[in-house]
C-alpha positions in Angstrom: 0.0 0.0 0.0 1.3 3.2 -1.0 1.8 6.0 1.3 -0.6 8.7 1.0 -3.2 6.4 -1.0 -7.1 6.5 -0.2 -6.4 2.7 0.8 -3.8 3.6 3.3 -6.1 6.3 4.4 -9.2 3.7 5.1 -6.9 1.4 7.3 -6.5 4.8 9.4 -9.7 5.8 9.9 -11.4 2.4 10.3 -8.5 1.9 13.2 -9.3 5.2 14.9 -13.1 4.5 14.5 -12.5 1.0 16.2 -10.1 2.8 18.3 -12.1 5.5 19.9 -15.4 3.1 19.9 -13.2 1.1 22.5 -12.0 4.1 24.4 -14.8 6.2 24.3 -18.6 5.6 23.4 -20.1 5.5 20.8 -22.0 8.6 21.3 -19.0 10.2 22.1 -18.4 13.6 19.7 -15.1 12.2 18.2 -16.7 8.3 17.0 -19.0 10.0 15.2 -16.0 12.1 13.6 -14.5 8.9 12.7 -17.7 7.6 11.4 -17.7 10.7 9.2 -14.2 10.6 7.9 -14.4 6.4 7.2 -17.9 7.4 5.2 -15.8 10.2 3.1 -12.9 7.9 2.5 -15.1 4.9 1.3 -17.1 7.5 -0.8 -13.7 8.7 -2.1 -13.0 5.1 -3.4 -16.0 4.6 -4.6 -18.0 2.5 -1.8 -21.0 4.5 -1.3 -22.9 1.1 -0.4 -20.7 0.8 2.6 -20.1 4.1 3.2 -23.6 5.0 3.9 -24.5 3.5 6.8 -21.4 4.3 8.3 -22.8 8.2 7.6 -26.2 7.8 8.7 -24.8 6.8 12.1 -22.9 9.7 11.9 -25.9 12.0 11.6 -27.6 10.3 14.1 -25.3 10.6 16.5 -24.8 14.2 15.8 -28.1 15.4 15.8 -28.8 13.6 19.2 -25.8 15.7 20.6 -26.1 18.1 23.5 -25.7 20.7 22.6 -25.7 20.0 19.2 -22.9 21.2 17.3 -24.5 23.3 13.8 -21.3 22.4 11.8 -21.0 19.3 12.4 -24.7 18.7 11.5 -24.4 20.2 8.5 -21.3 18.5 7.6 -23.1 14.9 8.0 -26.0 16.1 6.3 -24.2 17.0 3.2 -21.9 13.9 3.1 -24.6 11.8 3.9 -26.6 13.6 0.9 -23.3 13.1 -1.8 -23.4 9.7 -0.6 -27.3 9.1 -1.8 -26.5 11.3 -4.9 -24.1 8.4 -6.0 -26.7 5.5 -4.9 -29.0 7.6 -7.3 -31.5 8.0 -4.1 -32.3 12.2 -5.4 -34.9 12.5 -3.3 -34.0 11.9 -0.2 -30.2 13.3 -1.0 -32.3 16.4 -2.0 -33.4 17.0 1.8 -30.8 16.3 3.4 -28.2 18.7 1.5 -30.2 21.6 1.5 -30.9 20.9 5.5 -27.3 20.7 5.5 -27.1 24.0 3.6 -29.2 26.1 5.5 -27.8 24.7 8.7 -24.6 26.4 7.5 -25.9 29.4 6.0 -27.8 30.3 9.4 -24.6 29.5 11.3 -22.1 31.1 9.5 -23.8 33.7 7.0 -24.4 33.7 3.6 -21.1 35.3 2.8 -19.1 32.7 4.1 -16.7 30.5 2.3 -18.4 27.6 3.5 -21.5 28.4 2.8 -20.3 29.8 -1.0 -18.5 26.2 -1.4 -22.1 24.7 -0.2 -23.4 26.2 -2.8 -21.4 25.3 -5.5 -22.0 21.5 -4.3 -25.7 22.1 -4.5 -25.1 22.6 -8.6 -23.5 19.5 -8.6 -26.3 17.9 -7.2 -28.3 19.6 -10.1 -26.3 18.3 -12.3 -25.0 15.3 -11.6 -27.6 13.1 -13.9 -30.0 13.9 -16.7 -32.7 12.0 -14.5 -32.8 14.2 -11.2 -36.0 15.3 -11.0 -37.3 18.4 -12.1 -38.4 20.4 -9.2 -34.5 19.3 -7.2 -33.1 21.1 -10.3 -35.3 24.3 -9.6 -34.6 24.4 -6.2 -31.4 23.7 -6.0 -30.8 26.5 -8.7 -32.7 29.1 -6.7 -30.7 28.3 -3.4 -27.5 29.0 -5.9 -28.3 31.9 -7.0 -29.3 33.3 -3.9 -25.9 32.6 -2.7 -24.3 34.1 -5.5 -26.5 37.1 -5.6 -24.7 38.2 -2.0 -21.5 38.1 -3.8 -22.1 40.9 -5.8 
């Protein structure tokens, strides 16, 4: 295995998830920051089949935190929403990025970097296949522009 590889960087994270489940809980802040980074790399390579549940626990666990912690929610929502945009799920991967998205944009501002970056995801969304339905294209297109009518 090469260093620096998304391979090398699976073995990581699942050790630090398995790690920290032993060490800490599995409610615990940082597991569900593993969880998170596992689901990335396995979307990264390609896995979203097994990187999804992985994610959805992520969520979970990060919407049941007290207090809950904005950025992090928003951060599981979107990944969790990528992640059903690559299973073809649009629906549901329609919900949960634009929660995501205005999780951030109430948090940090519409003239944030993260929220502009947000954004630009969203047209991806749009775009990513001829078959998203129509009315995630319209929406998704509104919440763009929006963003990039505060730009100017």
């Amino acid at each position: 295995m090469a260093p620096g590889t998304t391979a090398e960087a699976e073995v990581i994270h699942r050790a630090a998830l398995e790690t920290r489940q032993t060490l800490l809980h599995d409610e615990h802040p940082d597991t569900a920051r593993s969880l998170l980074a596992l689901g990335r790399t396995l979307l990264g390579r390609g896995r979203p089949e097994e990187a999804e549940p992985l994610l959805r626990k992520c969520l979970e666990r990060q919407a049941r935190a007290v207090p809950v912690n904005p950025l992090r929610l928003a951060d599981a929502q979107g990944e969790l929403g990528y992640c059903l945009t690559s299973l073809r799920r649009f629906e549901e991967a329609e919900e949960l990025v634009l929660q995501g998205y205005e999780n951030l944009r109430a948090t940090l501002g519409d003239a944030h970097q993260h929220v502009k970056r947000k954004s630009l995801r969203l047209r991806e969304l749009a775009t990513t296949c001829e078959e998203v339905p129509h009315h995630v294209t319209q929406r998704a297109t509104r919440l763009e522009r929006a963003t990039f009518s505060l730009e100017g």
